[in-house]
Each structure stands twice: as structure tokens, then as C-alpha cells.
MARGU-392045 format. One record per residue (C-alpha): residue in three letters; z negated, y, x negated; residue number from 1. Coordinates in Angstrom, 2 decimals. Layout:
+------+---------+---------+---------+------+
! resn !      zz !      yy !      xx ! resi !
+------+---------+---------+---------+------+
!  ALA !       Z !       Y !       X !  NUM !
...
+------+---------+---------+---------+------+
This chain:
+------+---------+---------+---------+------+
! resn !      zz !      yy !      xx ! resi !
+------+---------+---------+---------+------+
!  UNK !  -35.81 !  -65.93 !   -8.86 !    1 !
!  UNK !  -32.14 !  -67.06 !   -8.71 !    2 !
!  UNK !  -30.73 !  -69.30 !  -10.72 !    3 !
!  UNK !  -27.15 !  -69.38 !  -12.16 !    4 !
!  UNK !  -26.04 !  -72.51 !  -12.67 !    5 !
!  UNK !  -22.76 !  -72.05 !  -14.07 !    6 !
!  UNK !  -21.23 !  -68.97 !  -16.11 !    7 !
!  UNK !  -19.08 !  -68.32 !  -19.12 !    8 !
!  UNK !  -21.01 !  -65.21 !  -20.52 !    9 !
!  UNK !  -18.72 !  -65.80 !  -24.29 !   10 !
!  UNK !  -15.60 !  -64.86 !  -22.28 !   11 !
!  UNK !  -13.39 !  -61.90 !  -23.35 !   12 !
!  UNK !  -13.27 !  -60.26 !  -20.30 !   13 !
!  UNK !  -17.16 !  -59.93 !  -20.48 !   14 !
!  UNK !  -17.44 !  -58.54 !  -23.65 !   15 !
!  UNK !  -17.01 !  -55.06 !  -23.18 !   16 !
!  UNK !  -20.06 !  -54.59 !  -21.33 !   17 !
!  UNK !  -21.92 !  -57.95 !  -21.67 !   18 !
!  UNK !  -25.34 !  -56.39 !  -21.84 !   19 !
!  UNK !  -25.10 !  -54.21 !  -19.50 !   20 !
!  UNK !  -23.97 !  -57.22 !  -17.36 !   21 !
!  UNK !  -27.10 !  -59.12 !  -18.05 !   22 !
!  UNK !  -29.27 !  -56.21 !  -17.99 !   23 !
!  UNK !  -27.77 !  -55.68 !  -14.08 !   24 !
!  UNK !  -28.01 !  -59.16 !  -13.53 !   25 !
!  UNK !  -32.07 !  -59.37 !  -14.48 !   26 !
!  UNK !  -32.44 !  -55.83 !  -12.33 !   27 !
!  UNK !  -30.83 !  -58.44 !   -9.55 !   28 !
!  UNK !  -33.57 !  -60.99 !   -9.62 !   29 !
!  UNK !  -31.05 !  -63.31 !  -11.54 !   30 !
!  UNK !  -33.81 !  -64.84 !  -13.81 !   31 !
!  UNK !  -31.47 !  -67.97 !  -15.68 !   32 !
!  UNK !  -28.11 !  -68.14 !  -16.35 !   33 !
!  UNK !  -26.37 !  -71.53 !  -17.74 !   34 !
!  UNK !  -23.68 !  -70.94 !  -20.11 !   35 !
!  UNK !  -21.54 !  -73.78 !  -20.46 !   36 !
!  UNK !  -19.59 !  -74.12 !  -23.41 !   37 !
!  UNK !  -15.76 !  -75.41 !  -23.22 !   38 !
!  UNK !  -14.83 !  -76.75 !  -27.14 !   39 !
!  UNK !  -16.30 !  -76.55 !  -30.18 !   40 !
!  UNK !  -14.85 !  -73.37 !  -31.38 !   41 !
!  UNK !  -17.19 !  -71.63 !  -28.80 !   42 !
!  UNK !  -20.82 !  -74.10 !  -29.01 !   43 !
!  UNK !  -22.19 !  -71.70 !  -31.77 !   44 !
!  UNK !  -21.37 !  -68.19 !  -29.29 !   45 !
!  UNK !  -22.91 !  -70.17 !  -25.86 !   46 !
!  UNK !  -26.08 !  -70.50 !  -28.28 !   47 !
!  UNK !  -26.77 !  -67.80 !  -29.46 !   48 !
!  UNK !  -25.99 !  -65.69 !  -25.98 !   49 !
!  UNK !  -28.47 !  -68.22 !  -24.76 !   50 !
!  UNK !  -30.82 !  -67.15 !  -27.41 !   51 !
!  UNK !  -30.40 !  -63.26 !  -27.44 !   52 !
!  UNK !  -30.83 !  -63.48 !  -23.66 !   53 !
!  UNK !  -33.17 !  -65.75 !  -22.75 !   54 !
!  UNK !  -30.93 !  -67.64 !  -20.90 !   55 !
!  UNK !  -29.62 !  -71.77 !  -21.52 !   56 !
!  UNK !  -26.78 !  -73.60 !  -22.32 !   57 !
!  UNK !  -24.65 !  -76.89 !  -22.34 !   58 !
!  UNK !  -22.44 !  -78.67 !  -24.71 !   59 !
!  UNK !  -19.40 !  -79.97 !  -23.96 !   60 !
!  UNK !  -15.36 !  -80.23 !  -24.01 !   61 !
!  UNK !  -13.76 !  -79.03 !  -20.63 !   62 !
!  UNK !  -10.94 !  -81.04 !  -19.27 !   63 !
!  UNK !   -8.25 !  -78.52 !  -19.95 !   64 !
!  UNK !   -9.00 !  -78.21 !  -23.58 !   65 !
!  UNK !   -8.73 !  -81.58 !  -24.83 !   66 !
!  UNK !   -5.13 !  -81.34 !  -25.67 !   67 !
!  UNK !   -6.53 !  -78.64 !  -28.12 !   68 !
!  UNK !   -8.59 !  -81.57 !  -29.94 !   69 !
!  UNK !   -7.75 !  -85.03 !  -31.42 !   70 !
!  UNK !  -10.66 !  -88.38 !  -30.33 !   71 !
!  UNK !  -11.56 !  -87.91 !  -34.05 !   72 !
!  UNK !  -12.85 !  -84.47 !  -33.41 !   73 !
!  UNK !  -15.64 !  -86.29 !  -30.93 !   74 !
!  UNK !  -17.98 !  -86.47 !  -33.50 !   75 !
!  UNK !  -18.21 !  -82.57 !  -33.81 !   76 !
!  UNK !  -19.97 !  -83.07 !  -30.32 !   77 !
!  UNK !  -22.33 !  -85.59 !  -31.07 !   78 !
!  UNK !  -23.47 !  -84.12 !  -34.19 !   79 !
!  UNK !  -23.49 !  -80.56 !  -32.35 !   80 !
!  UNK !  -25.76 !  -82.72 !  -30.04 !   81 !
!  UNK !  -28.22 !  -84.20 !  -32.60 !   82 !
!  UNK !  -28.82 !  -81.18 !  -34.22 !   83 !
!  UNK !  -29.46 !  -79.00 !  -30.98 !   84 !
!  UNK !  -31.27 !  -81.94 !  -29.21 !   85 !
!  UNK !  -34.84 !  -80.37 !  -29.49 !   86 !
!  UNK !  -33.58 !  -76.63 !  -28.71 !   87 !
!  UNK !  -35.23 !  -76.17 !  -25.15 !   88 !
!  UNK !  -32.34 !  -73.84 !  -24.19 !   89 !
!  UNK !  -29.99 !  -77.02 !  -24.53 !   90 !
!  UNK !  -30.62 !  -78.07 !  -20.98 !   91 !
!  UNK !  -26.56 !  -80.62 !  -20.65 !   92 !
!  UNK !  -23.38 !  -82.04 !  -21.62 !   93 !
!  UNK !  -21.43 !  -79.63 !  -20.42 !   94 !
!  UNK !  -19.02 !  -78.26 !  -19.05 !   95 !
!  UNK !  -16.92 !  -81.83 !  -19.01 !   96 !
!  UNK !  -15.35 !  -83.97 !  -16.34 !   97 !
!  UNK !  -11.64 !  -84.01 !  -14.93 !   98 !
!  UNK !   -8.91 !  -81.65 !  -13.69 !   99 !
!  UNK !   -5.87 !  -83.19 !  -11.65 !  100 !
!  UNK !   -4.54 !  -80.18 !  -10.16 !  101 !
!  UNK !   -3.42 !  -78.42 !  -13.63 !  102 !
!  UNK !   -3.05 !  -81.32 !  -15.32 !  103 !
!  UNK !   -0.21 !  -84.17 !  -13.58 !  104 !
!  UNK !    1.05 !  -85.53 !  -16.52 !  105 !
!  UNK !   -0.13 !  -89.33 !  -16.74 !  106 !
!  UNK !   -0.53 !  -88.99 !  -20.60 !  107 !
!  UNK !   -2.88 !  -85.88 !  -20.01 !  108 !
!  UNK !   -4.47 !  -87.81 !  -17.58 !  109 !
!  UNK !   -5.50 !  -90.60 !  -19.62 !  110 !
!  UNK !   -7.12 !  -88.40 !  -22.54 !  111 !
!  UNK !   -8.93 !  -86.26 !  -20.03 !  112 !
!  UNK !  -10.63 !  -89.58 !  -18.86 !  113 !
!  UNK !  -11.09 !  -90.48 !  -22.88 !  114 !
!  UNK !  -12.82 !  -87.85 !  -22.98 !  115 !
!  UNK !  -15.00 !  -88.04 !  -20.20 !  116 !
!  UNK !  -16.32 !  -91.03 !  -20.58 !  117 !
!  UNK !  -17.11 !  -90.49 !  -24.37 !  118 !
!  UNK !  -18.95 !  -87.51 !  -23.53 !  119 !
!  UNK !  -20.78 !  -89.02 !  -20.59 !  120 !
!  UNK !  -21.64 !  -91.98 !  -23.38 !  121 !
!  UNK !  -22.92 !  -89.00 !  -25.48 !  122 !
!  UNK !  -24.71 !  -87.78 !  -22.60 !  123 !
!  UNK !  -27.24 !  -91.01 !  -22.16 !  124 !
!  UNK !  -27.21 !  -91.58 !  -25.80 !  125 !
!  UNK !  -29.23 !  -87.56 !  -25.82 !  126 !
!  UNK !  -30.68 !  -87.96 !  -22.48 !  127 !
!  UNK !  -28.88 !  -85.15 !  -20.83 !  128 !
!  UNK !  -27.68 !  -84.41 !  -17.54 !  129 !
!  UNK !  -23.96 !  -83.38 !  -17.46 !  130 !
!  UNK !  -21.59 !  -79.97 !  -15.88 !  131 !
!  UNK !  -18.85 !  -81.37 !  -14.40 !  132 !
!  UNK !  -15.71 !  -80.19 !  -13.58 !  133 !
!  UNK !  -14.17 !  -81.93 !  -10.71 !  134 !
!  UNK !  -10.99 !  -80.12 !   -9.25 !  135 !
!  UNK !   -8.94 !  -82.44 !   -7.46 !  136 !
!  UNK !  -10.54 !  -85.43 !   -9.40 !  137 !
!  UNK !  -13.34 !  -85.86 !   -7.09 !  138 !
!  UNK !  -13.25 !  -89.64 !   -6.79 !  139 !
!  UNK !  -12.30 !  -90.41 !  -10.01 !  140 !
!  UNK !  -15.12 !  -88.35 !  -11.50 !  141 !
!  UNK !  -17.49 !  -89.93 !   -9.19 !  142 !
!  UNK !  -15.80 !  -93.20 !  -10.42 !  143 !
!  UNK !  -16.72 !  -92.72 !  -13.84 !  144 !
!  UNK !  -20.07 !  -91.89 !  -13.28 !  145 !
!  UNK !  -20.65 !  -95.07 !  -10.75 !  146 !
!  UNK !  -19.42 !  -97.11 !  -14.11 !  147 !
!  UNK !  -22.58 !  -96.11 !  -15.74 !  148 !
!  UNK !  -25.01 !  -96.68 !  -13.14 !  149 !
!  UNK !  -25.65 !  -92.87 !  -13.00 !  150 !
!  UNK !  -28.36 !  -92.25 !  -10.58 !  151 !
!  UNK !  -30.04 !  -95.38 !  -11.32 !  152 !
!  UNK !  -30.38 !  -94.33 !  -14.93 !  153 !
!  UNK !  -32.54 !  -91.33 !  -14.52 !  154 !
!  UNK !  -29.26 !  -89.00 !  -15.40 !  155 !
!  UNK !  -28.33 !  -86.36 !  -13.14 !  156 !
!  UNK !  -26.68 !  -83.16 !  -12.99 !  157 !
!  UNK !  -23.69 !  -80.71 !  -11.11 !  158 !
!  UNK !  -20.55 !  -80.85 !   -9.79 !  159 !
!  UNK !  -19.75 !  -77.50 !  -10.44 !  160 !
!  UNK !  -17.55 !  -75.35 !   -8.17 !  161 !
!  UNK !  -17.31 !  -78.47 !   -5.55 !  162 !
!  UNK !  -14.37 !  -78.48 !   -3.19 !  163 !
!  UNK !  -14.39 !  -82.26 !   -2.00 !  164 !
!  UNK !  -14.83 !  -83.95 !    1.66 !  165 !
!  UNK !  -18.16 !  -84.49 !    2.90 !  166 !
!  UNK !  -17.89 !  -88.52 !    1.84 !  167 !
!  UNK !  -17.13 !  -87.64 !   -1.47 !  168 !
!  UNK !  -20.07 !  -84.94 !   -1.09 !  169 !
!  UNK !  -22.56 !  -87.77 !   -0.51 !  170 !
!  UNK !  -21.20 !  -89.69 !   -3.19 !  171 !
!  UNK !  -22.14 !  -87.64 !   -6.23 !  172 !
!  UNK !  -25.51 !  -86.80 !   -4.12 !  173 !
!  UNK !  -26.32 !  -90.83 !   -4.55 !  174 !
!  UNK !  -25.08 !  -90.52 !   -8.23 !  175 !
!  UNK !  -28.05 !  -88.15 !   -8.40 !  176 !
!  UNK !  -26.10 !  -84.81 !   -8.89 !  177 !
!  UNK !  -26.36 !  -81.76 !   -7.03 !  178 !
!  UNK !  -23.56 !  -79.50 !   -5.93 !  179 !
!  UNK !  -22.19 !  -76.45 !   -7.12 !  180 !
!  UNK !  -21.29 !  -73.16 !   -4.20 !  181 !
!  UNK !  -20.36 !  -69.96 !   -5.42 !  182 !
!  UNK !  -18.56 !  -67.33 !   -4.27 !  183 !
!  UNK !  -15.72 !  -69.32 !   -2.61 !  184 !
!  UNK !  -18.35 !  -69.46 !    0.33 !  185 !
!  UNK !  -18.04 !  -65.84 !    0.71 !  186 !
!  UNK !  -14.11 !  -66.59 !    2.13 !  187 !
!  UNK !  -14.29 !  -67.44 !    5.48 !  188 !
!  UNK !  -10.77 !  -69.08 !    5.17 !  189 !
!  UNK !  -12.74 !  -71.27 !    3.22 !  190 !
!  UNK !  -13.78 !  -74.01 !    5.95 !  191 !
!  UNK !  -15.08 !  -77.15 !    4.28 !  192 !
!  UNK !  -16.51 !  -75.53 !    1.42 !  193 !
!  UNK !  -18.54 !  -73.30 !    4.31 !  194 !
!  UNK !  -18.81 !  -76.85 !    6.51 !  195 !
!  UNK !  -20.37 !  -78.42 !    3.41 !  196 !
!  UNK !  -22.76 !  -76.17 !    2.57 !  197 !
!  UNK !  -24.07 !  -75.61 !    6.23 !  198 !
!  UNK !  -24.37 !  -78.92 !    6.85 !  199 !
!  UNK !  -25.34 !  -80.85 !    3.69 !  200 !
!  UNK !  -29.14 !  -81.55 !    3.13 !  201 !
!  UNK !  -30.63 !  -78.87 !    1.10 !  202 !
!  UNK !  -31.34 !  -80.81 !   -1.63 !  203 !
!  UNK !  -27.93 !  -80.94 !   -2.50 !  204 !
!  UNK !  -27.05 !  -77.17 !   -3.27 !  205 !
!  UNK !  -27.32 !  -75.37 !   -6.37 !  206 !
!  UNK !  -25.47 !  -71.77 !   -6.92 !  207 !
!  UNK !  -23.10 !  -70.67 !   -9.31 !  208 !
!  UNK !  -20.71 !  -67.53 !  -10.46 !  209 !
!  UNK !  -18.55 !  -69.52 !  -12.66 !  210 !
!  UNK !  -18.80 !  -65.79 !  -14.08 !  211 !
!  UNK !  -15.74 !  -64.31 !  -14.66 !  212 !
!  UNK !  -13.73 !  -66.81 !  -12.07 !  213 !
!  UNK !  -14.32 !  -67.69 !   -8.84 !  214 !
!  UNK !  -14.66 !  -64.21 !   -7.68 !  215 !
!  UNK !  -16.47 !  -63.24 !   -4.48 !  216 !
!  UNK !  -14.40 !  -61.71 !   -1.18 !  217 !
!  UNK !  -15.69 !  -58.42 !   -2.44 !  218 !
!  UNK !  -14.43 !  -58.44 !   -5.52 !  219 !
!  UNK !  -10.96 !  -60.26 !   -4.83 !  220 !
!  UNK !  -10.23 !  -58.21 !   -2.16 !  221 !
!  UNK !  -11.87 !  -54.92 !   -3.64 !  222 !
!  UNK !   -9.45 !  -51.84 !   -4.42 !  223 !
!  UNK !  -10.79 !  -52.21 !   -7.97 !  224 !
!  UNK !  -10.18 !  -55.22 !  -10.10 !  225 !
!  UNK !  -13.20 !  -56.33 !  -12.55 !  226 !
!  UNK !  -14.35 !  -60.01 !  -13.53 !  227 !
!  UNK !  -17.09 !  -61.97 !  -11.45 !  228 !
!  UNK !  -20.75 !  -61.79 !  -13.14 !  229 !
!  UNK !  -23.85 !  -63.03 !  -12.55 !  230 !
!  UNK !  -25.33 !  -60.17 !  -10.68 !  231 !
!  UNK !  -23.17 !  -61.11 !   -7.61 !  232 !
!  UNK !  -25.07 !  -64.17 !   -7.39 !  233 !
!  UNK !  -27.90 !  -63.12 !   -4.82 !  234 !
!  UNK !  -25.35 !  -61.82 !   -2.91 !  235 !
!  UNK !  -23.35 !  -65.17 !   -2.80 !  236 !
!  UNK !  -26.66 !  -66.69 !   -1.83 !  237 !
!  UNK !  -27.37 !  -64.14 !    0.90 !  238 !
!  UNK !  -23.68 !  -65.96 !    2.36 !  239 !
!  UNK !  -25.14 !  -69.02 !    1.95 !  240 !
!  UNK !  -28.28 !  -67.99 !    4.04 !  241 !
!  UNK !  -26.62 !  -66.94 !    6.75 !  242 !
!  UNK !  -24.71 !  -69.99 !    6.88 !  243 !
!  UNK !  -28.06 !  -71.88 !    7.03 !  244 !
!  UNK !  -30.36 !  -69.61 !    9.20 !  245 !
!  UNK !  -32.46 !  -69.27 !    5.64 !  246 !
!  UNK !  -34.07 !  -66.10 !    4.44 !  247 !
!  UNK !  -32.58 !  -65.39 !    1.05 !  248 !
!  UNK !  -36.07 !  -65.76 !   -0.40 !  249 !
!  UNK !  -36.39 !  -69.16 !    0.59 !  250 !
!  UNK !  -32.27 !  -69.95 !   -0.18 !  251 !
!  UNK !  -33.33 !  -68.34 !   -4.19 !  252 !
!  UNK !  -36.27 !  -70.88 !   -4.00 !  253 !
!  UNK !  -34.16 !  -74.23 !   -2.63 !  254 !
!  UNK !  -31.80 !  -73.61 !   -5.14 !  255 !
!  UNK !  -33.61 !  -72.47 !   -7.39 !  256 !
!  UNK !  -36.03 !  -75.80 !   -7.10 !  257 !
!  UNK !  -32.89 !  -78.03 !   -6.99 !  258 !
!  UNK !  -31.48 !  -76.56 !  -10.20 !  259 !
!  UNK !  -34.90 !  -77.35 !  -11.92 !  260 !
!  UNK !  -34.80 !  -80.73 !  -10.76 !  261 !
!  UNK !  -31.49 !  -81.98 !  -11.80 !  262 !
!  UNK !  -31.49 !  -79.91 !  -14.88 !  263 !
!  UNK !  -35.09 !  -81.25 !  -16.37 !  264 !
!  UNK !  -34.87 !  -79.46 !  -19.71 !  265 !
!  UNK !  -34.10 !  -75.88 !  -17.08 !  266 !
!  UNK !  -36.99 !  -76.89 !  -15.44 !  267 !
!  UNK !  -39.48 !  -77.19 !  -18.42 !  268 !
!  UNK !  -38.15 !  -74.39 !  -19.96 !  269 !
!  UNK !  -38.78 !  -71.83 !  -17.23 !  270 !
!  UNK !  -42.62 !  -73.41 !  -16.33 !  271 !
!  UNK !  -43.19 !  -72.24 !  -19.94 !  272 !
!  UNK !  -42.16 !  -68.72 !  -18.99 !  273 !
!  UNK !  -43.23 !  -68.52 !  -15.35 !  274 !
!  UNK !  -46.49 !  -71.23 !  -15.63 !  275 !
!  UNK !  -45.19 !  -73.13 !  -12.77 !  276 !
!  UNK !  -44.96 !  -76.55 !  -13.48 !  277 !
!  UNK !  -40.91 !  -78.22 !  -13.01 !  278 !
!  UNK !  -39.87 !  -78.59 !  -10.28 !  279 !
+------+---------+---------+---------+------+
């Protein structure tokens, strides 16, 4: 079974034919998706996909819609939080963390990192592991995390859609986070993302869509334009086979495995449905 780690299903351009999405997705051997949600205006619609689809979800306020809030609005988080906290499909804090390639303004900066670290506080407080964004932030990100003793508190999670060095690679791996490869790796302009999943151990690799971004070679440079969705994912992790010497079975099973693992609630919530224990 693969394992999605990352995918806005609530996105307009995947409304149109959103079940017929999923339903190609499951006929792919795509068995969980992880819908992270980006602001409070959209926690209630990553739910209930969740729900209607058997899938999970996270909780969170990305980087690049902060400016949309005000600190006060924080609490709408925790209390979203306390009142999902014993819904298995709630599986992190997510999709949170910083952006310093859009975002250059100091100002912006500085409430992006407000924000961070509240949520990461929010994150311990529920015992959840987080979905971080980390574009061009790697170290501060990393930073943050180091602050609160991370990976020595039990808390783990993903650094989605990772483009760093290899030293800042190993860096989130000791904070007790795996990585997130999608279908970037399918670009074979696309060196150190390709480097860093050949070469780092296989522990640290979890795959994504980041469904409808981070579109595959296939679809970027197809003759017909259409949004990235989960269904591509096996196909992304075929790439990443070949760039390993792994069958895709066993690549669907790492990654699979390491999803479970970081994500605890994930990992609980598909022994119930498969009646293997978490991994």
C-alpha cells in the first residue's frame, strides 16, 4: 500500500472530479492520503474529506497564510485541537513551519516564526507530530524545533517537499522527522533532491503529491495541463526505486513503514483497518 503523506484534496482545482480522483487513486494501490489543512477557514472541509474517504488529516496554519490571521485568532487552533484530539483521523499539526523564498519582508518574517513556534507549543501540549513547510527556511525551521528538544521529546514528524543540503538533511533526521520526496524526483535537472534521496538512509524517506502542486515530469511537461493527484504517487515512487535499486513493492513498504512511524496516530489507525500492528 502507498502512502500519501501530503495532499490538499479541499483545493478548487480538485473539485470537479474529486471522487473520481480518489476512486483512481484507491484503483492505484494509494491506500492513505494526509490532507493537511492551511487556516481555519478550511479545518472543517480537510475533516470531513478525511471522513467521507477514509483517509486522515492535520491541523494547522501554513506560513503563507498568517498575514490572513491576527495572534488572537491562535486560539481557534487550539480549541480546533481539543475538540478533534480523540478523532483517529487527526494524525498532526499541520501543515505549519516557514517560507523565506515568498516571503522577504523582515516583518513577515517575524510573524511566520510567531506562528511557528505557537503551533509547535500546541503541538506537545496535544501530543502530535507536526507537517512542516520548510522552503528556503531549512535551518531556521530546524532551529525552532532544536529549541524544544524535538527528538528527545518523543515528537516527530515531516519536512514536507524537502529541498535542503544533505547536512541540513541529517539535521531534521536527528530532530526525529522524516523527509518528504515527491514528484520533483521525477526531474532529472533536479540533482540534490535525486542525490538526497539515493543516498540518505531509508529511514528517512516518506512520499508525497503535495496534490495539486508539485507536479510530476509527466504532467509538467505533458501536452495537456491538469493538477497533480494522488494517483501519480506509485509512479513517483517507481522514480524513487530506480534511484535506489528497490523494487517498488519494497519502496511502497519503506515508506510506507516510515510514514507509520513518525505519524503514530497514521500508524494505529491503519493496523485497525489492515490488522497489522504500527509500524
Amino acid at each position: 500500500m502507498w502512502i500519501d503523506t501530503h495532499a490538499h484534496l479541499d483545493a478548487a482545482e480538485l473539485a470537479p472530479g474529486r471522487v473520481a480522483m480518489l476512486e483512481r487513486a484507491a484503483r492505484a494501490g494509494v491506500g492513505c492520503v494526509v490532507v493537511p489543512a492551511v487556516e481555519p477557514a478550511n479545518f472543517a472541509a480537510v475533516r470531513e474529506l478525511a471522513h467521507a474517504h477514509g483517509h486522515a488529516y492535520a491541523l494547522g496554519v501554513h506560513p503563507l497564510y498568517v498575514g490572513r490571521l491576527r495572534r488572537e485568532d491562535l486560539p481557534l487552533l487550539r480549541e480546533e485541537l481539543r475538540q478533534r484530539i480523540d478523532d483517529p483521523r487527526l494524525v498532526a499539526v499541520g501543515e505549519i513551519g516557514l517560507d523565506h523564498f515568498v516571503e522577504q519582508d523582515a516583518a513577515a518574517r517575524a510573524e511566520q516564526a510567531w506562528w511557528l513556534d505557537r503551533q509547535l507549543e500546541l503541538a506537545a501540549e496535544f501530543g502530535l507530530p507536526v507537517l512542516l513547510h520548510v522552503r528556503r527556511a531549512q535551518d531556521a525551521v530546524a532551529a525552532a524545533l532544536r529549541r524544544r528538544a524535538w527528538g528527545a521529546s518523543g515528537h516527530g514528524g515531516i519536512a514536507h517537499a524537502f529541498n535542503g543540503s544533505e547536512q541540513q538533511a541529517r539535521a531534521f533526521l536527528a530532530l526525529g522527522l522524516c523527509l518528504g520526496f515527491g514528484g520533483t524526483l521525477s526531474f532529472e535537472r533536479s540533482r540534490n533532491i535525486r542525490r538526497l534521496a539515493q543516498g540518505l538512509p531509508a529511514r528517512a524517506l516518506v512520499l508525497e503529491t503535495d496534490s495539486p502542486d508539485m507536479a510530476p515530469q509527466w504532467i509538467a511537461q505533458g501536452l495537456e495541463a491538469r493538477p497533480n493527484e494522488p494517483a501519480e504517487l506509485p509512479r513517483i515512487g517507481a522514480v524513487l526505486a530506480g534511484l535506489r535499486a528497490w523494487t517498488p513493492e519494497h519502496t511502497a513498504a519503506v515508506t510506507g513503514a516510515n510514514a507509520r512511524r513518525v505519524l503514530p496516530r497514521l500508524g494505529a489507525l491503519l493496523a485497525r483497518s489492515d490488522g497489522a500492528p504500527p509500524a
